[in-house]
N, C-alpha and C positions, 0 to 999 in steps of 0.2 A: 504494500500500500504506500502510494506518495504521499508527500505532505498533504498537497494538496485536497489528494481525493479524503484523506483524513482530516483536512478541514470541514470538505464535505457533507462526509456521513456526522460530524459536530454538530454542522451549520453552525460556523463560525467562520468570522473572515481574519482574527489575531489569533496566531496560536498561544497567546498567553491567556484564552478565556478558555483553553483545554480543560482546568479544574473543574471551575466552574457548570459545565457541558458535560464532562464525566459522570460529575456529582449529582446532577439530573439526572441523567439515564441511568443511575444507579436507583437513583430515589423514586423512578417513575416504576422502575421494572419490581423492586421491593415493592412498593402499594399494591401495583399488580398480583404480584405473583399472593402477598397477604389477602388478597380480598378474593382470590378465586380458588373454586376445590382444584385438588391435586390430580392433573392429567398429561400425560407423558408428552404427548403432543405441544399442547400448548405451551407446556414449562417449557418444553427444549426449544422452540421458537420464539420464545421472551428470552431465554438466557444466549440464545445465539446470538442474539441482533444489539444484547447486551457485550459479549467478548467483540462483534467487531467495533462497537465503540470503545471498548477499550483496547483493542489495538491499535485504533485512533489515536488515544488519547496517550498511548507509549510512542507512536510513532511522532507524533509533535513534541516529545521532551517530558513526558510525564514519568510519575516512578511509580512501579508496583506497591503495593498495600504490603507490610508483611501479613503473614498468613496465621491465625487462632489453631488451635489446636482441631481435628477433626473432630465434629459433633459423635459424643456417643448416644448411641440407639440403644434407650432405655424402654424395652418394649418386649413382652413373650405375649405370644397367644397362648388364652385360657379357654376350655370350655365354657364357660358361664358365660352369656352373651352381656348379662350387665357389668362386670370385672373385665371381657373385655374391653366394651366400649368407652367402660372410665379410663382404664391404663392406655385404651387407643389415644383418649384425649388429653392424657398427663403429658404422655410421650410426645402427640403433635404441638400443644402451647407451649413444652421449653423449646422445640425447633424453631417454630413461628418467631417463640422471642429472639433464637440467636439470628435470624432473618432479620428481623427490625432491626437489628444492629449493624448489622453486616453490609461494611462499607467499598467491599468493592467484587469486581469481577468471579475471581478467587475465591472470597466468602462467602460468596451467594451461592456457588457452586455446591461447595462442602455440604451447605446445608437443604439446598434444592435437593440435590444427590440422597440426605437422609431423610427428606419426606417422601420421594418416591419408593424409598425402600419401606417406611415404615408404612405407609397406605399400601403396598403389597404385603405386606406381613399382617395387615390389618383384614385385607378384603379375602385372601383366601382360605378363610373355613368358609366363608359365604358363597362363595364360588360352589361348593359341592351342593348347594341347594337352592334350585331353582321352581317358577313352578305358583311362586308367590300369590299374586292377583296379575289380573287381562289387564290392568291401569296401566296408561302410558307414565311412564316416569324419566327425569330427565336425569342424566348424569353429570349434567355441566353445573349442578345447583346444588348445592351441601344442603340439608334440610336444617330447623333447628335443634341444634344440639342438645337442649336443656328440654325440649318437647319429647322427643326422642328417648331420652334418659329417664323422663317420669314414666311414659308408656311401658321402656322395658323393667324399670323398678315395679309397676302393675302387675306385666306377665310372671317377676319374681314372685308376687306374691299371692299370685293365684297358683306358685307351681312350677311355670315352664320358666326351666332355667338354662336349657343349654338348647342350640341351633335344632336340634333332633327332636326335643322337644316343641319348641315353636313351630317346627312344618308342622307336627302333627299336628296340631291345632290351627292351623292359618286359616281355617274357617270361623275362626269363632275371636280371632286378633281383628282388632282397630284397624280400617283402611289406611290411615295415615301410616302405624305401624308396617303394616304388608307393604305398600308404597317403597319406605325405606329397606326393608328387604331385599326386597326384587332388587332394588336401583345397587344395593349392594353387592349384588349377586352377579350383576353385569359390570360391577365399577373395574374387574380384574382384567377386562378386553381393553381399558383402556390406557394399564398404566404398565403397556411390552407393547416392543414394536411388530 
C-alpha cells in the first residue's frame, strides 16, 4: 500500500491526522462489533476493513499498540441449560468488557477470536436438537437476555433442567422460549465457514 492510497482508505489528506483516523475506525468497529450478536461473517468483514486501516495507518508512520495478554476462555459447557446460559453470559461480558477496551487492530482481534470461540462452545449442545417450533426466527438479533433467563429459571422449576428435557416438553414451553431454541439450534451454521 502507498502513502497515498493509505491516505485514502483514512480519508485524510495530512498524514499527521493518521491517529486521529485510526482511532475512529477502531472506535467505530468496537461499537459495532458491541452492539451486534456474534456471526463469523460479519465479525470477519468489520475486522478486515479494520486491519486494512490499520495498515494505513503503519504505513503513514504510525506505531503498533503493544499487545495485553491473550483473553482466557473462562467457559465449560454444562448440562443444565440454566448454568449454562448464566456461565454463557459470565464468560461473554468479561470478553465484551476487554472489547470496550481494546484499542487497536491487534486487541480486537484476540478478543473477537474468543467470542467466536466461546458462542461455538456455547451453541453446540443446541445444535443436537432441532425441531423447536414452524416460527421464523432471526439469527442476526440476540433476544433479551434477562427474558430468556426468567423463562429458563420457570422451566427449572417446573423440572426440565437439561436440553433433553426441554425437547421433550417443547409443546407445553412459552413460544418466546421455543423461538430462542430453534434460533439456537441454527446459531452453529453460522459461526464456520
Amino acid at each position: 500500500m502507498t502513502p497515498e492510497e493509505a491516505k485514502r482508505l483514512l480519508a485524510i489528506e495530512d498524514p499527521e491526522d493518521r491517529d486521529d483516523a485510526y482511532e475512529m475506525a477502531v472506535f467505530e468497529t468496537r461499537q459495532f462489533l458491541l452492539s451486534k450478536p456474534v456471526l463469523l461473517k460479519t465479525f470477519q468483514a468489520k475486522m478486515n476493513r479494520l486491519k486494512k486501516s490499520q495498515e494505513a495507518f503503519l504505513v503513514l508512520g504510525g506505531e503498533e499498540s503493544p499487545l495485553n495478554s491473550e483473553p482466557e476462555l473462562r467457559f465449560t459447557a454444562v448440562p443444565e441449560v440454566l448454568e449454562h446460559f448464566i456461565a454463557y453470559h459470565t464468560a461473554k461480558n468479561s470478553l465484551k468488557q476487554r472489547l470496550a477496551n481494546a484499542g487497536s487492530f491487534d486487541a480486537m482481534e484476540q478478543v473477537v477470536n474468543g467470542l467466536l470461540e466461546l458462542e461455538r462452545r456455547f451453541v453446540e449442545p443446541f445444535s443436537a436438537y432441532t425441531g423447536w417450533t414452524d416460527e421464523e426466527v432471526l439469527i442476526s438479533k440476540d433476544p433479551d437476555a434477562m427474558a430468556v433467563l426468567s423463562l429458563l429459571r420457570e422451566q427449572a422449576a417446573s423440572g426440565f433442567i437439561t436440553l433433553e428435557e426441554l425437547s421433550e416438553n417443547k409443546n407445553n414451553l412459552p413460544a418466546e422460549l421455543t423461538r430462542e431454541l430453534k434460533r439456537l439450534s441454527l446459531h452453529k451454521n453460522y459461526l464456520y465457514e
